[in-house]
N, C-alpha and C positions, 0 to 999 in steps of 0.2 A: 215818350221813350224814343231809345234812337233805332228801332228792330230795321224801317226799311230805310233807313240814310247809310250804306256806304262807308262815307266818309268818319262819322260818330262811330260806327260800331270799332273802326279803326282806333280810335280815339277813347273810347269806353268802356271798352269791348276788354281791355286787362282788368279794370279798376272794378268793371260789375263781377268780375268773375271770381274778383278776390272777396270782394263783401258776399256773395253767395257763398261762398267755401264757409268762411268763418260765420256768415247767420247756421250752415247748416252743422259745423260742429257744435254751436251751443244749443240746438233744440234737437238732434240726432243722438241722444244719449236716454240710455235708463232711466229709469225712476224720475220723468222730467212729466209736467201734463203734456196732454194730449194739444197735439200744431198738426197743422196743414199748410202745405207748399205752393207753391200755384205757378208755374212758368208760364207764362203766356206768350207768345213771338217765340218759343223753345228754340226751332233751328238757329238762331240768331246769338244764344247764348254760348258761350264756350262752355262746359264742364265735363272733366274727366272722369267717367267709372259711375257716368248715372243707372247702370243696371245695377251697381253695388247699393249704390245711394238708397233705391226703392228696397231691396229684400232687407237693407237692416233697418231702411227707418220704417218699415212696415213693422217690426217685432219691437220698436220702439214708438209705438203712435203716435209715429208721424204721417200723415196721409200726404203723399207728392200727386199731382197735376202738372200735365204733361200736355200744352196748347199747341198744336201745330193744324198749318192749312192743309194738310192731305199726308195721309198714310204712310207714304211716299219717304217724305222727310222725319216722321218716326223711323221707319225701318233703317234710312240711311244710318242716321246718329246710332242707331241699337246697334249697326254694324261696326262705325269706326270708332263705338267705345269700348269694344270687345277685341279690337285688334290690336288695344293700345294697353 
């Protein structure tokens, strides 16, 4: 993965974020089976309105997993995706 290269996430860093969006609309729906998510490197990924993302793909069983090295960088992201 490119999470600690700098230069790749510059580089990768639009193109993963588009395939994340579209994996998450086709399994973030109704009447679909049951998936799980897994972010691992999370601060690293770009994605908009991930506290939206967890309450409805929760009522649509989807399980998200949310990998980060410290607390810290949870809290950040929960901050600036609520301001956006």
């Amino acid at each position: 993965m490119y999470g600690n290269n700098p230069q790749k996430q510059q580089v990768y860093g639009a193109v993963l974020s588009l395939y994340i969006s579209r994996m998450i609309k086709l399994v973030n729906q109704k009447n679909k089976q049951k998936c799980s998510l897994i972010f691992d490197e999370f601060p690293t990924i770009y994605f908009n309105h991930i506290d939206s993302l967890i309450a409805t793909a929760r009522s649509n069983k989807v399980a998200t997993t949310l990998a980060v090295q410290d607390y810290s960088q949870l809290k950040k992201i929960m901050e600036e995706s609520r301001q956006k």
